[in-house]
C-alpha positions, 0 to 999 in steps of 0.5 A: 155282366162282361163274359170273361171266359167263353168256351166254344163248342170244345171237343177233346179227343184222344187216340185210342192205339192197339195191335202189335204197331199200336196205331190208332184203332179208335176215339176217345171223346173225352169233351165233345162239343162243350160251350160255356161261359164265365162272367167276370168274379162268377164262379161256374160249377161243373159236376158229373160222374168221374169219367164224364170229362170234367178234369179233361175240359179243366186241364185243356182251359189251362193249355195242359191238354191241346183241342181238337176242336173249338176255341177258348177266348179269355177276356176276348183273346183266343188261348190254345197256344201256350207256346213262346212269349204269347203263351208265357203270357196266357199261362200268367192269366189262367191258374189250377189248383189240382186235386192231390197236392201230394203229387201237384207239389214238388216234394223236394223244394221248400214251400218258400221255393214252390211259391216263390218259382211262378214269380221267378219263371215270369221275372216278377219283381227282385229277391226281396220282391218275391220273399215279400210276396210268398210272405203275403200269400202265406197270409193269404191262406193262413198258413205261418211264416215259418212254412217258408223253409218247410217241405210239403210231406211235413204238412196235413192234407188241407194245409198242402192244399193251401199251398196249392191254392197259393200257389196258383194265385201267386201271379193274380191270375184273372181265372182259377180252375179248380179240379175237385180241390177237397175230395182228397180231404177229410169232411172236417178239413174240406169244409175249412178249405170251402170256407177259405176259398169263398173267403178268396173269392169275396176278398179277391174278386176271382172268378172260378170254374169249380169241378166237382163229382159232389153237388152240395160242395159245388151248390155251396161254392157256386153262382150257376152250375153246369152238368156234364155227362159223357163229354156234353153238357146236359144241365146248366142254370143258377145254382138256387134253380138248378137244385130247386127245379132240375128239369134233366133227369141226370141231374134229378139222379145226381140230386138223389145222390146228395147225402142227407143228415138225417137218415130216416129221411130220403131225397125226392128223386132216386139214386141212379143206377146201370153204367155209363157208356164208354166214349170210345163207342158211345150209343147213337142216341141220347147216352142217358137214355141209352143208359136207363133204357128209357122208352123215348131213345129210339126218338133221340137217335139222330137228333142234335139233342143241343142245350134248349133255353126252358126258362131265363137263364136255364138250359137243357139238353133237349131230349125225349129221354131226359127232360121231364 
């Protein structure tokens, strides 16, 4: 399959200040050293504890974080500078739905406003054109054309995050990233809200980077999944493999996490437990390891610890902590 988006050994630092001048005293690595890839109509989950650099790496794809490092090419094109004309362009091609659509959503325009505003910023099409479009992408969401006139504090929870969703699709952007679109929901709204995004998904051809802490929402949604832990990617393999044949403990804990129906019955794999080390100061071996005090972490101090094809199409880190 053609490779859509392709992320290149990305890092994303952030300054960390301090002292009376507040200079620069440290380094946060929020994404340090991720590469991806994205075929066209896949949809790639990301998952991992908050913190991990999820949310960072999906603002950076969209231009709403600059790298440090690395590159992130589109179809071959390379995105990063979203500045002038170009940039204008590259927005257009890549669009997010954001976690709250409380806050993502402009309280002060009517939903016709907000959904009608991308089709103006880009001049698409006259008057008539774009109320004709915010109608189909009403539709679209399966929401009434009476929304039109209505401000987001009058709706539910799930139904702003369809406008959300409509939204970002209002200029048919060839990605769509999604950073943790039903956390904020209630079980019974999120599962509406997966239904009409893998409904999309069929409908529309997208291909999706998917964001989520939950693995049994990303395990629903998903083609491959990708693990992240503490900026690097740990884990990434099809979805059926990946919660099938864990190979990295990180995800064998994440797995031990999932919630299960009945209570009487317990997952195969334990829950993790102790604190992720903190990106500012990371350990210099393998953070998981470092975090369980495994045995083997002395072994790992030093070592590239990068991903290692262990069968078709499923990569691990490759480290003596970790890989079992």
């Amino acid at each position: 399959m053609d490779k859509l988006l392709k992320i290149s050994q990305l890092k994303v630092h952030f300054p960390v200040k301090g002292g009376i001048w507040m200079r620069p005293v440290a380094t946060c690595k929020a994404v340090d050293g991720v590469s991806l890839e994205i075929s066209k109509g896949e949809t790639l989950g990301l998952v991992g504890e908050s913190g991990c650099g999820k949310s960072t790496l999906a603002r950076t794809v969209v231009g709403l974080n600059e790298p440090t490092t690395g590159e992130i090419l589109l179809d071959g094109q390379k995105l990063g500078d979203y500045s002038g004309n170009f940039g204008k362009g590259n927005r257009k091609r890549v669009q997010m739905v954001f976690q709250d659509p409380a806050e993502s959503l402009n309280s002060r325009h009517t939903v016709g406003q907000i959904l009608e505003e991308p089709l103006v910023v880009h001049k698409k099409g006259d008057q008539g054109e774009r109320a004709s479009r915010v109608k189909e992408l009403l539709n679209l969401v399966g929401l009434p054309l009476g929304s039109v006139t209505r401000y987001p504090f009058e709706f539910s929870g799930g139904q702003r995050q369809r406008i959300g969703i409509a939204r970002a699709l209002a200029l048919n952007p060839e990605v769509l990233v999604l950073d943790e679109p039903v956390s904020a929901l209630d079980l019974s709204i999120r599962s509406q809200v997966i239904n009409l995004l893998l409904k999309l998904k069929n409908r529309l051809g997208l291909t999706c980077l998917f964001i989520s802490h939950d693995l049994s929402v990303v395990r629903h949604l998903s083609d491959r999944i990708a693990v992240m832990y503490l900026g690097k990617v740990v884990e990434i393999a099809s979805a059926e493999e990946l919660i099938n044949n864990p190979l990295h403990a990180y995800t064998r804990s994440l797995i031990g996490a999932i919630p299960q129906a009945n209570p009487n019955v317990h997952g195969k794999f334990s829950v993790l437990s102790g604190e992720v080390p903190s990106p500012i100061n990371p350990p210099p071996g393998c953070p998981f390891g470092y975090r369980v005090g495994s045995r083997f972490y002395t072994e790992s101090i030093g070592q590239s610890l990068d991903l290692k094809e262990f069968s078709p199409g499923h990569f691990v880190q490759d480290c003596p902590c970790c890989v079992i």
